[in-house]
KOLROGU-428350 format. One record per residue: x, y, z of N, C-alpha, C in turn. Coordinates in steps of 0.001 Angstrom, whole numbers, plus 500000, padded with zeros to 6 digits. Layout:
N
    n_u    n_v    n_w   ca_u   ca_v   ca_w    c_u    c_v    c_w
      X      Y      Z      X      Y      Z      X      Y      Z
...
***
This chain:
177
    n_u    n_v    n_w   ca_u   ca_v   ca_w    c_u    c_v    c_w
 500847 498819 500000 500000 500000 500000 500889 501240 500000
 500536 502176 499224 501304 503773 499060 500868 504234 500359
 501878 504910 501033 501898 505766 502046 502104 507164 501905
 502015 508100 503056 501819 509131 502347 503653 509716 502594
 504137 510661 501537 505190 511027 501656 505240 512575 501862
 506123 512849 502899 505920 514389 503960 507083 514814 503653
 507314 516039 502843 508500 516850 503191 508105 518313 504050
 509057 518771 503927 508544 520564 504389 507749 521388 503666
 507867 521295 502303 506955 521850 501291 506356 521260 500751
 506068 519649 500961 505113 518896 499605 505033 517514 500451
 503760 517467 500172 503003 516104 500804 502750 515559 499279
 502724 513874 499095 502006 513067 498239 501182 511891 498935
 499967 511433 498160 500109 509981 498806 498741 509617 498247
 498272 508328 498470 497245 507716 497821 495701 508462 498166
 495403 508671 497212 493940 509307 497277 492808 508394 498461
 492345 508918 499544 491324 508521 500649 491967 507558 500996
 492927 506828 501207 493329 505368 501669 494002 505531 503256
 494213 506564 503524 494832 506125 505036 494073 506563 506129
 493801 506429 507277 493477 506407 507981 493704 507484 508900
 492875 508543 509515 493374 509892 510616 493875 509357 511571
 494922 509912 512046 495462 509445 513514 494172 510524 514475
 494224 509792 515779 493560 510141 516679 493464 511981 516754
 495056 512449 516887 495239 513646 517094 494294 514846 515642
 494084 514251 514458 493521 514572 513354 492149 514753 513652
 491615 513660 514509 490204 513609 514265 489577 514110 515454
 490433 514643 516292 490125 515996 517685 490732 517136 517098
 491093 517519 516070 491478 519007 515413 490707 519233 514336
 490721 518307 513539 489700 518668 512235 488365 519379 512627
 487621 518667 513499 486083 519697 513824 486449 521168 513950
 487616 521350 515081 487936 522714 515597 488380 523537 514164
 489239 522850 513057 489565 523929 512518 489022 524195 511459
 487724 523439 511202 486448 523738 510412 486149 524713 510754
 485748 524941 512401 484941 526298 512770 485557 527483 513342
 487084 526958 513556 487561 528351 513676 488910 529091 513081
 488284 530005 512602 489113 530787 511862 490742 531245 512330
 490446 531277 513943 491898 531427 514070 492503 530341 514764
 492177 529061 514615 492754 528074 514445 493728 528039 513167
 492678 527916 512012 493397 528091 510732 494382 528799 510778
 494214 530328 510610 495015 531114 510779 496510 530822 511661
 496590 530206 512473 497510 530120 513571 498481 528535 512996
 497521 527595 511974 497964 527047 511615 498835 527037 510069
 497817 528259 509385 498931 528644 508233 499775 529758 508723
 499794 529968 509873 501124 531023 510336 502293 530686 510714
 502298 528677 511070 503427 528070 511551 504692 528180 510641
 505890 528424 510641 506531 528222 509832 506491 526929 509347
 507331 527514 507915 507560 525869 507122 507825 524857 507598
 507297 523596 507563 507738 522863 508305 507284 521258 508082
 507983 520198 508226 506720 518787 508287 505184 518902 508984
 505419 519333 509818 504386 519620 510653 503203 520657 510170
 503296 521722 509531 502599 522746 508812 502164 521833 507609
 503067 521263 506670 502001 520645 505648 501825 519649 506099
 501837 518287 507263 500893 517638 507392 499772 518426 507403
 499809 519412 508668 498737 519908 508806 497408 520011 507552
 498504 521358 506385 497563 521551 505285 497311 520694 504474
 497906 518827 504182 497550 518347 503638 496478 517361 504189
 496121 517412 505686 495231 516391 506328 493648 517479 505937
 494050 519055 506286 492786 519821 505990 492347 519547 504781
 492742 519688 503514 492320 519561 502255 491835 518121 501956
 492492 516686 502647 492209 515832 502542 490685 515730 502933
 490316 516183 504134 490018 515767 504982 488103 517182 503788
 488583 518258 503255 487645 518718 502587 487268 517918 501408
 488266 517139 500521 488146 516779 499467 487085 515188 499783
 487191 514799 500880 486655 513497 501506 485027 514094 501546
 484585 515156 502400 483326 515843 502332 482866 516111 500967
 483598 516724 500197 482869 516856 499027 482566 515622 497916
 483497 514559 498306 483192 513056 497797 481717 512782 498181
 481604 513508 499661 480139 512734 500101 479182 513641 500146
 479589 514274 499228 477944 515428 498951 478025 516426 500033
 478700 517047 501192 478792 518014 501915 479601 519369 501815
 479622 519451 500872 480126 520453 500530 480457 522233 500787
 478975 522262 501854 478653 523464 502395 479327 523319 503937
 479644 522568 504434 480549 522245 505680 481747 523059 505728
 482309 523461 504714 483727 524316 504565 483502 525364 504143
 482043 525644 503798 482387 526848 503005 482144 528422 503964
 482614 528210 505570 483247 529037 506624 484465 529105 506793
 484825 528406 505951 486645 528756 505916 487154 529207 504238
 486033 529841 503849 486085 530826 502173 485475 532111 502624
 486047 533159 502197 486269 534469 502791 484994 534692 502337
 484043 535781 503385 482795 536427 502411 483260 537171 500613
 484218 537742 500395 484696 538203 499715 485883 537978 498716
 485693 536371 498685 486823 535474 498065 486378 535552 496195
 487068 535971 496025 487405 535567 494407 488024 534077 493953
 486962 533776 493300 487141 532192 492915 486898 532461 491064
 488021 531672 490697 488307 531505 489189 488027 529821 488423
 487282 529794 487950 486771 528227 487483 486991 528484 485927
 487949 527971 485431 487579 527613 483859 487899 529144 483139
 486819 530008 482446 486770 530873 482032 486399 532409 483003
 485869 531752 483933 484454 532521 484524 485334 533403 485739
 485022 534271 486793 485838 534623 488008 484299 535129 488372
 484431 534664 489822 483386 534751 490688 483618 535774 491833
 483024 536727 492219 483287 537235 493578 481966 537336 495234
 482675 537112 496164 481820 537400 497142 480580 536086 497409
 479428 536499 497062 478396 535770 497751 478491 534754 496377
 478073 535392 495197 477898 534738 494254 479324 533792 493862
 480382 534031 494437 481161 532527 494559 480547 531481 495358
 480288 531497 496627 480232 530581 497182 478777 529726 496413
 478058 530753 495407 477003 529902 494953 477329 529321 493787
 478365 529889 493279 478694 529200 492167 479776 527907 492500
 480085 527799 493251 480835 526328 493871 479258 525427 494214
 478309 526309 495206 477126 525089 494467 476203 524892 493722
 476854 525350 493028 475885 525561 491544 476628 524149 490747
 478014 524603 490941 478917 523885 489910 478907 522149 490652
 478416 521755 491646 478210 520531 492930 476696 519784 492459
 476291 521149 492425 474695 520635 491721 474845 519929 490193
 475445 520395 489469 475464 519984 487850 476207 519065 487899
 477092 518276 488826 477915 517228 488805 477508 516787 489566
 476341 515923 489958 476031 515107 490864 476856 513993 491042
 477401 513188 490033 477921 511881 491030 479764 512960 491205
 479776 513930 491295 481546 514545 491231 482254 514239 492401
 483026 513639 492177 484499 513388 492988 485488 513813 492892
 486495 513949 494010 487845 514360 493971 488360 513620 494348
 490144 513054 493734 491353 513033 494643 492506 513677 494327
 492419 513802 496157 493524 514966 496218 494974 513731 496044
 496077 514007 495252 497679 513473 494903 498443 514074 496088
 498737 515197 495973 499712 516075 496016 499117 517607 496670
 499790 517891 497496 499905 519221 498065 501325 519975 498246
 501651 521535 497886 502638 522135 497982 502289 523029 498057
 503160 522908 499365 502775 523918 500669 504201 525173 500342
 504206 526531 499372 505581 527219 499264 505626 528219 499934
 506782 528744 500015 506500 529702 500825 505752 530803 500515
 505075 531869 501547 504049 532918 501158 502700 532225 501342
 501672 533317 501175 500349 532825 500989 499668 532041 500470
 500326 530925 499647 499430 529947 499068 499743 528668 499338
 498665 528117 498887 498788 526422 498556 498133 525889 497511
 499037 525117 496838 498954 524344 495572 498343 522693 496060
 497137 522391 495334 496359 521367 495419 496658 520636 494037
 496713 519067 493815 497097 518490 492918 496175 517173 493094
 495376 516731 492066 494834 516012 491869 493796 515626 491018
 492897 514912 490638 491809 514190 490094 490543 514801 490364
 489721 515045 488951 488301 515042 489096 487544 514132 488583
 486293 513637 489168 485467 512640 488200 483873 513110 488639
 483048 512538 487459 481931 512989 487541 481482 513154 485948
 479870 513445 486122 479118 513363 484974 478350 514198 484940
 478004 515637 484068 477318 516616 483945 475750 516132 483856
 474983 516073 484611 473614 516076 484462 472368 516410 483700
 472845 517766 483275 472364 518305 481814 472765 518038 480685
 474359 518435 480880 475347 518423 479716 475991 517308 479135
 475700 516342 479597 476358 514662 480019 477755 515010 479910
 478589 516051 479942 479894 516618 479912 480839 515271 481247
 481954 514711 480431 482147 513703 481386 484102 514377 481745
 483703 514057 483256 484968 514359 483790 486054 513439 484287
 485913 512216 483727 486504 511072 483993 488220 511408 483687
 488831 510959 484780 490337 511262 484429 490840 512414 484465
 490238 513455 484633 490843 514908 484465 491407 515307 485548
 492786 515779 485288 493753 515975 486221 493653 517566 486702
 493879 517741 487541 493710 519579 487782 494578 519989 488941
 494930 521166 488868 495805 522394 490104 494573 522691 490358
 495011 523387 491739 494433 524433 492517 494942 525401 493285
 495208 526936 493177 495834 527015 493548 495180 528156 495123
 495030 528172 496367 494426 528938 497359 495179 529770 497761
 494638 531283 498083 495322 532069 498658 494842 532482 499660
 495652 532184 500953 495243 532305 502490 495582 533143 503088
 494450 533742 503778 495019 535532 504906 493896 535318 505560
 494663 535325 506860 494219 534944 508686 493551 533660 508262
 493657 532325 508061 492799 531293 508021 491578 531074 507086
 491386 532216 505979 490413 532182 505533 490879 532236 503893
 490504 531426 503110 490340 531311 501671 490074 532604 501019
 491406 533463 500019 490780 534577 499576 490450 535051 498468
 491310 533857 497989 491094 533516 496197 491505 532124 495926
 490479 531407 495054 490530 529829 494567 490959 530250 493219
 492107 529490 492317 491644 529447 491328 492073 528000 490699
 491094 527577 489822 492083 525667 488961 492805 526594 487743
 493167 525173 487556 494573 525353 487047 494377 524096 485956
 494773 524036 484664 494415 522956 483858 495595 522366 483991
 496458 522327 484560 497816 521334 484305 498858 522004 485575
 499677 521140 485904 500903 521616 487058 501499 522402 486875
 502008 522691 485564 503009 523642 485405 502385 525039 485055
 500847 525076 485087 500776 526319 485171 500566 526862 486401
 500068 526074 487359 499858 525768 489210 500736 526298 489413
 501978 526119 489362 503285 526020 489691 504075 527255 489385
 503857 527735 487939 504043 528936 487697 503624 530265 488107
 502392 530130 488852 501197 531179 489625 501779 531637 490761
 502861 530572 491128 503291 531092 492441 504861 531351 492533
 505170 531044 491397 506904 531480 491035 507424 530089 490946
 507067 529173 490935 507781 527594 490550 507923 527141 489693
 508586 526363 489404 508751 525691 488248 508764 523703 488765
 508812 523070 487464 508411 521628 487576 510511 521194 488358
***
């Protein structure tokens, strides 16, 4: 079985397969609901410990939105977050409806999260898998690989945007492959 692999800046590891340690599953509730939890946790310096952290949170969102809950996180997305999907850029209220707007039209939609890189500064780079089947559109998302890239101030999500491939993920924030 793939395990997960931890550096200071970059977590990998098998999509939903491992198991929360105890200490995960007495922090995760708390840092759903509070903001300066988060905050205090993207303030740690770099470290193993900082991206476990940010890669158990994202895991641990990408697992909810597998199971249709999707509105559970969406207190840790800024009232005033700019979110970028595809063509489109969303701001404020009408983001958070257009994340369920876009939940609604993909009913069976899944994620797995690969990869997280955690660099230095305000962001984090999300790496992984979408699947799902457009409901109207029969638009099929089988296999499609995607970035993400979040920008975080005090614990709160202030801009989402995907990313069609790594190296442009990567480039958003001054990296290269």
């Amino acid at each position: 079985m793939d395990r997960i692999r931890l550096g200071k800046y970059h977590a990998t590891g098998p999509a939903g397969e491992d198991s929360n340690p105890l200490w995960w599953r007495l922090l995760a509730p708390l840092a759903r609901r509070s903001r300066r939890l988060r905050a205090l946790g993207y303030g740690l310096p770099r470290s193993r410990l900082r991206t476990a952290l940010v890669w158990r949170y994202y895991r641990d969102i990408a697992d909810d939105i597998n199971a249709g809950d999707v509105d559970r996180h969406l207190p840790a997305v800024d009232p005033n977050a700019e979110i970028r999907i595809v063509m489109e850029t969303f701001r404020g209220r009408e983001a958070k409806e257009a994340l369920l707007d876009f939940r609604e039209s993909f009913p069976n939609f899944g994620v797995e999260m690969r990869e997280v890189v955690n660099p230095d500064g305000p962001h984090v780079l999300l790496f992984g898998r979408v699947m799902g089947d457009g409901s109207v559109s029969g638009v099929s998302l089988q296999e499609n690989h995607w970035g993400l890239r979040v920008k975080i101030h005090a614990g709160m999500a202030i801009e989402i945007q995907a990313h069609q491939d790594r190296a442009e993920a990567l480039e958003a924030v001054g990296l290269s492959e």
